[in-house]
C-alpha positions as CSV (number, residue, x, y, z in Angstrom):
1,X,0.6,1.0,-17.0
2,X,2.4,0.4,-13.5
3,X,4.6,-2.5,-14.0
4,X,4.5,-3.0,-9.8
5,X,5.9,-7.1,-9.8
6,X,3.6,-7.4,-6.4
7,X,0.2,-7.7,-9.2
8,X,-0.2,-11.5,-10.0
9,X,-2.3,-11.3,-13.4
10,X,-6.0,-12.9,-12.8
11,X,-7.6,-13.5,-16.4
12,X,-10.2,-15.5,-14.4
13,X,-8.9,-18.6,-16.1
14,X,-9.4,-22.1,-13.9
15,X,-5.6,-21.7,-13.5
16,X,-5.6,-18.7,-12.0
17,X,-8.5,-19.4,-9.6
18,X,-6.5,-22.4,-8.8
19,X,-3.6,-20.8,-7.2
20,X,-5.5,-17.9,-5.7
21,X,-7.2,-20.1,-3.7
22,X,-3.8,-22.2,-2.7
23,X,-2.0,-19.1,-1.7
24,X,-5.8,-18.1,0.3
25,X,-6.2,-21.7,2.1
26,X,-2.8,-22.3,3.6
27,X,-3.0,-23.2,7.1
28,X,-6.0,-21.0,7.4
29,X,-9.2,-21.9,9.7
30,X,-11.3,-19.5,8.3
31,X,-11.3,-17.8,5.1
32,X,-13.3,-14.2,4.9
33,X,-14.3,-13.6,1.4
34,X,-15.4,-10.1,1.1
35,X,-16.1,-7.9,-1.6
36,X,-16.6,-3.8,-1.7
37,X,-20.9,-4.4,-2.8
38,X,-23.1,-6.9,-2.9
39,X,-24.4,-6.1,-6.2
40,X,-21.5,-7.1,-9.1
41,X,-22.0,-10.2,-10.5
42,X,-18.2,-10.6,-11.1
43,X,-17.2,-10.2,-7.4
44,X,-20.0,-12.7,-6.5
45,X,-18.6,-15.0,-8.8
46,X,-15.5,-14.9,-7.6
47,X,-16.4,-15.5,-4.0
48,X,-18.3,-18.4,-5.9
49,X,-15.1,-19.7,-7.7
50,X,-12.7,-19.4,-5.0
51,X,-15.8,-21.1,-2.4
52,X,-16.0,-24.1,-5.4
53,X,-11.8,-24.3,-5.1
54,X,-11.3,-24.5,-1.2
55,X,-14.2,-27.0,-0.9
56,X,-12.6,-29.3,-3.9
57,X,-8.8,-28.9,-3.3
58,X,-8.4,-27.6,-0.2
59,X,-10.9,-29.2,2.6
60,X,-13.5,-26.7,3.5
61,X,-16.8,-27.8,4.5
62,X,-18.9,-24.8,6.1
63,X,-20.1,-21.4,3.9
64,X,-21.2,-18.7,6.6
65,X,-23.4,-16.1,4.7
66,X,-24.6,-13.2,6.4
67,X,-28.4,-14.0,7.7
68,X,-29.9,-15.0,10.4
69,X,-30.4,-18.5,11.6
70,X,-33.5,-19.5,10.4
71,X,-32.6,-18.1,7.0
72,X,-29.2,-19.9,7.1
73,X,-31.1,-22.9,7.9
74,X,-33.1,-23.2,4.7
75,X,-29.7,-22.6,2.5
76,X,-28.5,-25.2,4.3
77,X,-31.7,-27.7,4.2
78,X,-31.9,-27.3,0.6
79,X,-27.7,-28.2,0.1
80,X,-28.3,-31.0,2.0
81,X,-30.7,-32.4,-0.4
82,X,-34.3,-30.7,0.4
83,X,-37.2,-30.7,-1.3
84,X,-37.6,-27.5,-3.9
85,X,-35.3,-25.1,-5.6
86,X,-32.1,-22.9,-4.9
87,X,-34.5,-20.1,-5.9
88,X,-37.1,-21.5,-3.2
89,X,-34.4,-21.8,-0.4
90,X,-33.2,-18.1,-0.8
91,X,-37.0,-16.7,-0.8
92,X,-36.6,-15.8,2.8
93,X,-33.1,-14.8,2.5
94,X,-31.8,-11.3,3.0
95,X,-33.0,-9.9,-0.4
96,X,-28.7,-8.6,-1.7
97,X,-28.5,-12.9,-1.6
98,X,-31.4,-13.3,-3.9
99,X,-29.6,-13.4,-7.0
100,X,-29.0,-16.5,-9.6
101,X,-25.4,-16.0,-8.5
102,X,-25.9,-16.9,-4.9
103,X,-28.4,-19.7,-6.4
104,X,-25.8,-21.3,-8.6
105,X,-23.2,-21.6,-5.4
106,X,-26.1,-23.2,-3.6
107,X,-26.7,-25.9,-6.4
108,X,-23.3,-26.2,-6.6
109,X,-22.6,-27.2,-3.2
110,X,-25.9,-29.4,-3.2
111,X,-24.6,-31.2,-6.2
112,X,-21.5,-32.0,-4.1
113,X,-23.3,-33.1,-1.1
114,X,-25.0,-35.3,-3.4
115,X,-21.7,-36.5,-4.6
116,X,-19.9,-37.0,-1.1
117,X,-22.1,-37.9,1.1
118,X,-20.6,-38.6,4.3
119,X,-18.2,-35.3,3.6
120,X,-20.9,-32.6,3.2
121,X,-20.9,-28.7,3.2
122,X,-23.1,-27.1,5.7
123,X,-24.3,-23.5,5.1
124,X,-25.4,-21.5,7.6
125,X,-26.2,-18.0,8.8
126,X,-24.3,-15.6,11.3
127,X,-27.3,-13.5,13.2
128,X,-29.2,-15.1,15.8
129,X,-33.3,-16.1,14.7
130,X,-34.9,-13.4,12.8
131,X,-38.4,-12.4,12.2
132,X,-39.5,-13.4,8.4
133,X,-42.9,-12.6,6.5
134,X,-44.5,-15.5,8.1
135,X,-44.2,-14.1,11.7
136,X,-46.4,-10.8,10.6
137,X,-49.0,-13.3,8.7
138,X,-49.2,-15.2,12.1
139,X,-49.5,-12.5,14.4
140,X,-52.2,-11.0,12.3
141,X,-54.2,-14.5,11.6
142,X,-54.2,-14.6,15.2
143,X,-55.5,-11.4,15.8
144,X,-58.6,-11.5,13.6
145,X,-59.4,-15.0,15.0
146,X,-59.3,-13.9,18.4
147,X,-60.2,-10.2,18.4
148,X,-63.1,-9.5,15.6
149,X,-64.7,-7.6,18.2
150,X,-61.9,-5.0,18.3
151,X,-62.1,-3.2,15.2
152,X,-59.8,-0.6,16.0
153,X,-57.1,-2.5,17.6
154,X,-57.3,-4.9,14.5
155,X,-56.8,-1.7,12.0
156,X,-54.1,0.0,13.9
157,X,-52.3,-3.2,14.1
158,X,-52.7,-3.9,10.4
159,X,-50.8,-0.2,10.1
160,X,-48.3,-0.6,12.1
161,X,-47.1,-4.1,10.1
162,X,-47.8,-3.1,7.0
163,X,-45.7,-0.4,7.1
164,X,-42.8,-1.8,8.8
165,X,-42.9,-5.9,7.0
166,X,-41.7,-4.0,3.9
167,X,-38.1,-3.7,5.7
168,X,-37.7,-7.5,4.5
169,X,-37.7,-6.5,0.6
170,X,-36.3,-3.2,1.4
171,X,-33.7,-2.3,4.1
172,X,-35.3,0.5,6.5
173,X,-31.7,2.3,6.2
174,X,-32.2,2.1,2.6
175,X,-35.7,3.5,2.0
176,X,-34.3,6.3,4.5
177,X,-31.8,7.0,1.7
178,X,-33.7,7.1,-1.5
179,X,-36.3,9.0,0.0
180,X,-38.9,6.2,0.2
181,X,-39.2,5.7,4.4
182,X,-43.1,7.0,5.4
183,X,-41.1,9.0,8.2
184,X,-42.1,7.0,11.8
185,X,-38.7,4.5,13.0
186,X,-40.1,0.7,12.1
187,X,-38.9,-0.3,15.8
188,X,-41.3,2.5,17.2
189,X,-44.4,0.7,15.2
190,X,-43.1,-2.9,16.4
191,X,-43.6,-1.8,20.3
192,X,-46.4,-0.3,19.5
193,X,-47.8,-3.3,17.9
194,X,-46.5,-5.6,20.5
195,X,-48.7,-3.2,23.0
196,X,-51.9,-4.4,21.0
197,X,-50.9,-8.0,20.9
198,X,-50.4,-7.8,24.5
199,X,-54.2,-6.3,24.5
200,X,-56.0,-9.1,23.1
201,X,-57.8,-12.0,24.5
202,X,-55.6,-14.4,25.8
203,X,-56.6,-17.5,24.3
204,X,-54.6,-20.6,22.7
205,X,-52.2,-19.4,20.6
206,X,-51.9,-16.0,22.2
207,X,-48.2,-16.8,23.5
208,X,-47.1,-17.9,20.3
209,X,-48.4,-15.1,18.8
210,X,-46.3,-12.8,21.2
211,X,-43.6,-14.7,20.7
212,X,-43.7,-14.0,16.7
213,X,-44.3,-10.4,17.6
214,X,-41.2,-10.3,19.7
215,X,-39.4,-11.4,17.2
216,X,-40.4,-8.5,14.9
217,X,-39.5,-6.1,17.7
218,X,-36.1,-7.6,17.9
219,X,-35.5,-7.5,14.0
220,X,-36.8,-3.9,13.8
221,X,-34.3,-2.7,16.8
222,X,-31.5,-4.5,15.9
223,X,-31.3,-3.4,12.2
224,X,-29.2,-0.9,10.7
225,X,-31.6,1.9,11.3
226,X,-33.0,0.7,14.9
227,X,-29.0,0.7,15.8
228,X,-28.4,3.8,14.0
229,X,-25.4,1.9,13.1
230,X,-23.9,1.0,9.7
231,X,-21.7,-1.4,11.2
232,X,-22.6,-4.9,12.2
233,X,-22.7,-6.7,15.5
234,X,-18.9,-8.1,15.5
235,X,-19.3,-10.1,18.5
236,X,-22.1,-12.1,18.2
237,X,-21.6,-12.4,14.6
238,X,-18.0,-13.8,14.8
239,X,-18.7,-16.0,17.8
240,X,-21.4,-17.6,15.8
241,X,-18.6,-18.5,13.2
242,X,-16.1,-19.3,15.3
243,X,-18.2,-21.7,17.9
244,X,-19.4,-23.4,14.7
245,X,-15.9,-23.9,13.5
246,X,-14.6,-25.6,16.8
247,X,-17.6,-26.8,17.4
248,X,-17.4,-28.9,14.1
249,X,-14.0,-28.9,13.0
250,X,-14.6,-27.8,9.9
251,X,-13.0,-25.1,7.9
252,X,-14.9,-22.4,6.7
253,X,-15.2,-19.9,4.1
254,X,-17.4,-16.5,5.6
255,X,-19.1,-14.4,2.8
256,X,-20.0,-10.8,3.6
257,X,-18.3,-6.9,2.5
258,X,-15.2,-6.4,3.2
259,X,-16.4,-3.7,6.3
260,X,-17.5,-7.1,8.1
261,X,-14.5,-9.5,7.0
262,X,-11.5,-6.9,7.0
263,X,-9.1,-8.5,9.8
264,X,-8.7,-5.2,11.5
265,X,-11.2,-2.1,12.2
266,X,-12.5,-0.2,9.8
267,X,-13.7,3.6,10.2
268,X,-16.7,4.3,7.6
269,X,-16.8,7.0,5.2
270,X,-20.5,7.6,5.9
271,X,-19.5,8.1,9.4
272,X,-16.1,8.9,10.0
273,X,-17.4,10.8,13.3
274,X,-17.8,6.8,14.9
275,X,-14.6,6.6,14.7
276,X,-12.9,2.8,14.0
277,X,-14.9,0.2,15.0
278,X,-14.4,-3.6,15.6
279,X,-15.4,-6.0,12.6
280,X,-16.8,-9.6,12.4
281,X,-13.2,-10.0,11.1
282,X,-10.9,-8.4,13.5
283,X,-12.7,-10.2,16.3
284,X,-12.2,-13.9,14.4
285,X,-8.1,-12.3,13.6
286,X,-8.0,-11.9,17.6
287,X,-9.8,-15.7,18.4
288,X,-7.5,-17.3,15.7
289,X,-4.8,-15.1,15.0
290,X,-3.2,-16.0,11.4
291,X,-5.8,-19.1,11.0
292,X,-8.1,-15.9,10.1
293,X,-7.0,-14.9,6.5
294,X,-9.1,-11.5,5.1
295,X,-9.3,-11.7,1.4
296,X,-11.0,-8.4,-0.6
297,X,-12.3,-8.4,-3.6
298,X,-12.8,-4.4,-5.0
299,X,-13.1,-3.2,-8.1
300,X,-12.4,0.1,-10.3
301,X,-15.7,1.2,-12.0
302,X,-18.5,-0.1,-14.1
303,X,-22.4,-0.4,-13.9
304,X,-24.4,-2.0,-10.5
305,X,-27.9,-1.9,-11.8
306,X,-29.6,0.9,-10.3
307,X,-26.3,3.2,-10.3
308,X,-23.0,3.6,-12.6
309,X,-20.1,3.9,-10.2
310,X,-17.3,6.0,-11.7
311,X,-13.3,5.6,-11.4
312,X,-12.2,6.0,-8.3
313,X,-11.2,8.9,-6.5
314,X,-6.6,9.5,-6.2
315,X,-7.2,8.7,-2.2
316,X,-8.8,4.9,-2.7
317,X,-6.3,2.3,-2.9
318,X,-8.9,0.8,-5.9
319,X,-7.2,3.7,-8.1
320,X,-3.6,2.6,-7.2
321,X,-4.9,-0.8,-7.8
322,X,-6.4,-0.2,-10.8
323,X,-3.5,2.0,-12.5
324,X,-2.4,-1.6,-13.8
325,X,-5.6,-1.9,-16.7
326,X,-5.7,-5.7,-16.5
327,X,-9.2,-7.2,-16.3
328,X,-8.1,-8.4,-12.7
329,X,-5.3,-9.2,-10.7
330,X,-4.1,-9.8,-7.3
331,X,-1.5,-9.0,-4.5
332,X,-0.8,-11.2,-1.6
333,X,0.6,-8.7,1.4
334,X,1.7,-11.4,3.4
335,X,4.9,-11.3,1.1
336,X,7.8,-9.4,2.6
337,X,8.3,-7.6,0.4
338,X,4.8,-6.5,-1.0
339,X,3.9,-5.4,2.5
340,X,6.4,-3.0,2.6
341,X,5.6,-1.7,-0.6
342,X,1.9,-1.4,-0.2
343,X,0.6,-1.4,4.0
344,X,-0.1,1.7,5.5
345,X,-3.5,3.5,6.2
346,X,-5.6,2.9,3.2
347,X,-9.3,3.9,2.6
348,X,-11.0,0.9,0.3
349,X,-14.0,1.7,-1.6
350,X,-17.5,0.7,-0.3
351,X,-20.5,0.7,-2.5
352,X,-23.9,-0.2,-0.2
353,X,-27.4,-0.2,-0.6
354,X,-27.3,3.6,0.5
355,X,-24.4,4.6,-1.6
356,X,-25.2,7.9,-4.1
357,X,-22.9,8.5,-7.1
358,X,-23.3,12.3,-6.4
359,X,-21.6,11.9,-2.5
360,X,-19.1,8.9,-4.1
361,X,-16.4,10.9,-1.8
362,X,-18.1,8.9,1.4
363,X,-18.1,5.5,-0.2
364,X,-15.6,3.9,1.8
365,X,-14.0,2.6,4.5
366,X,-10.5,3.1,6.2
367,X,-8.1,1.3,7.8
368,X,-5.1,2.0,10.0
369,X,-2.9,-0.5,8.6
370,X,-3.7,-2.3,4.8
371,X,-1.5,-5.0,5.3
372,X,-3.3,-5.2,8.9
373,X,-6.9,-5.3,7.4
374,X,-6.5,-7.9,4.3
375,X,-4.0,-10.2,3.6
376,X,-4.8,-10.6,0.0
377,X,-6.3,-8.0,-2.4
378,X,-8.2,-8.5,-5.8
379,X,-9.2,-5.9,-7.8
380,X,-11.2,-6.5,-11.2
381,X,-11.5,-3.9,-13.3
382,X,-15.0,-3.1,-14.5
383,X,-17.9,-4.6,-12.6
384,X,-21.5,-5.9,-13.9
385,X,-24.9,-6.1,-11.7
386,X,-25.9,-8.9,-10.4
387,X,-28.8,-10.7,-11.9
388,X,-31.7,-10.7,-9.2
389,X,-34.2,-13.5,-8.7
390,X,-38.0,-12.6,-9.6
């Protein structure tokens, strides 16, 4: 067992939470909580228990999720007291936040709206607008209103969005993955069907109906496989955050993986060829310097559903983390000391929607300086899946 006196035990007792979160909140702005997948319902619940702890003890009002806008704004309609369920809210949600772990955070912060009125939590989402189901069901209502007399048009349209609409239950990048993607890029059908909604009779409604389809273009181009790009769009993703923040004073605690929230850039084991790249984080590290604090939350092995994700391999820091067998524990390498013992380049596992237990060797990402990436690190030992919404 390494005896290292940097690990602070974490039996995920209340107490331990407790001063987790008070050596996280400190004078910090903004608080990125990221874990190494989306898909352990221990990591979510810790973002969820150190969230519940900076809102009650420590003054934070604002939960950034990754989403877009729209999305954000139904989270953040039903926390402020809207009609229907947490379940209902996240139905348009990106589908790794459908879980009853992202829906008892959401009830939780309603039930403390409820409580403190005048002192509320606002959730919102860090992409611009997005396209959603509804914009395909528009754009095709309209069509077979307006264009019955185009048969074809109407049929190759109906192709082109039915193929490329089950990107919002699926990832495109992921279907690519497990084999799954019917072969033609979804942002090539989305021009193409924005050619045949240009085509049609220009009556009322036609402008709103490009508008939708637009939107779908945008969505299509701008994913992970229309970029051809695993990493996110740092700039416009952080500036969101960090207008909202000064916009409303509030602090705020940012949800996402620790490729986004890591304080410095990160180079990705699936493409190490990219070189590093800039992160949501390292953009809000330069805007607000040490008000940005990067907290990761990794883990040594266990089951995530549709994989089992073994020990890691002698280059992750998760094995040097994890060569103390405690159920979890953290280091804080802000401490002098600590950060002498532990910073240097480091590669931190990653487990995505793409990940493969037979190429686990790529499942990561690497940064020049640990210390420089994250300034706190917690590691929990064996992981479970999340529990996913029907």
């Amino acid at each position: 067992m390494n005896n290292d006196s940097a690990f602070t035990p974490f039996p995920l007792s209340d107490a331990a939470l407790d001063e987790l979160a008070e050596s996280v909140a400190g004078p910090a702005t903004i608080v990125g909580i990221g874990g190494s997948t989306r898909f352990s319902r221990e990591i979510s619940g810790l973002q969820d228990g150190l969230l519940r702890r900076l809102v009650l003890h420590h003054g934070f009002r604002a939960l950034a999720v990754q989403d877009g806008a729209e999305a954000g704004a139904e989270l953040d309609r039903y926390v402020s007291g809207g009609a229907g369920s947490a379940a209902d809210a996240l139905a348009h949600a990106w589908r790794p936040q459908r879980t009853e772990e992202t829906a008892a955070a959401l009830e939780w912060i309603r039930a403390f709206n409820r409580d403190h009125p005048n002192d509320p939590v606002r959730v919102f989402g860090v992409k611009p607008a997005q396209a959603g189901r509804d914009d395909y069901d528009a754009v095709l209502a309209y069509a077979h209103a307006h264009a019955s007399a185009l048969p074809e048009q109407l049929a190759a349209l109906e192709a082109h969005l039915g193929a490329i609409r089950t990107a919002h239950d699926i990832d495109e990048h992921v279907r690519r993955a497990r084999g799954t993607h019917p072969g033609r890029p979804f942002a090539d059908h989305a021009r193409d069907a924005l050619a045949l909604v240009r085509s049609l009779p220009r009556t009322d409604g036609h402008d709103r109906a490009l508008a939708r389809m637009r939107l779908i273009v945008d969505f299509h181009e701008h994913s992970v496989a229309g970029r051809g790009d695993y990493g996110g769009e740092a700039a416009v993703w952080s500036g969101v955050i960090g207008d909202f923040q000064q916009r409303t004073g509030a602090r705020v605690v940012y949800w996402d993986g620790i490729a986004h929230t890591s304080a410095a850039e990160t180079v990705l084991g699936m493409a190490p060829e990219r070189g590093a790249r800039a992160t949501v984080g390292s953009a809000l590290r330069e805007r607000f310097g040490a008000r940005y604090v990067s907290v990761a939350v990794g883990f040594h092995h266990g089951e995530l559903g549709s994989v089992v994700v073994p020990e890691p391999g002698a280059d992750l820091i998760d094995a040097r983390l994890g060569a103390r067998e405690a159920p979890a524990h953290w280091i804080d390498l802000r401490a002098e000391d600590v950060r002498r013992r532990w910073d240097g380049p480091a590669k931190a596992r990653v487990i995505s929607g793409v990940y493969d237990p037979d190429q686990d060797a790529t499942g990561y990402i690497g940064v020049a300086s640990l210390a420089g990436a994250f300034d706190v690190l917690v590691h929990i030992r064996r992981v479970s899946p999340v529990r996913r919404l029907p």
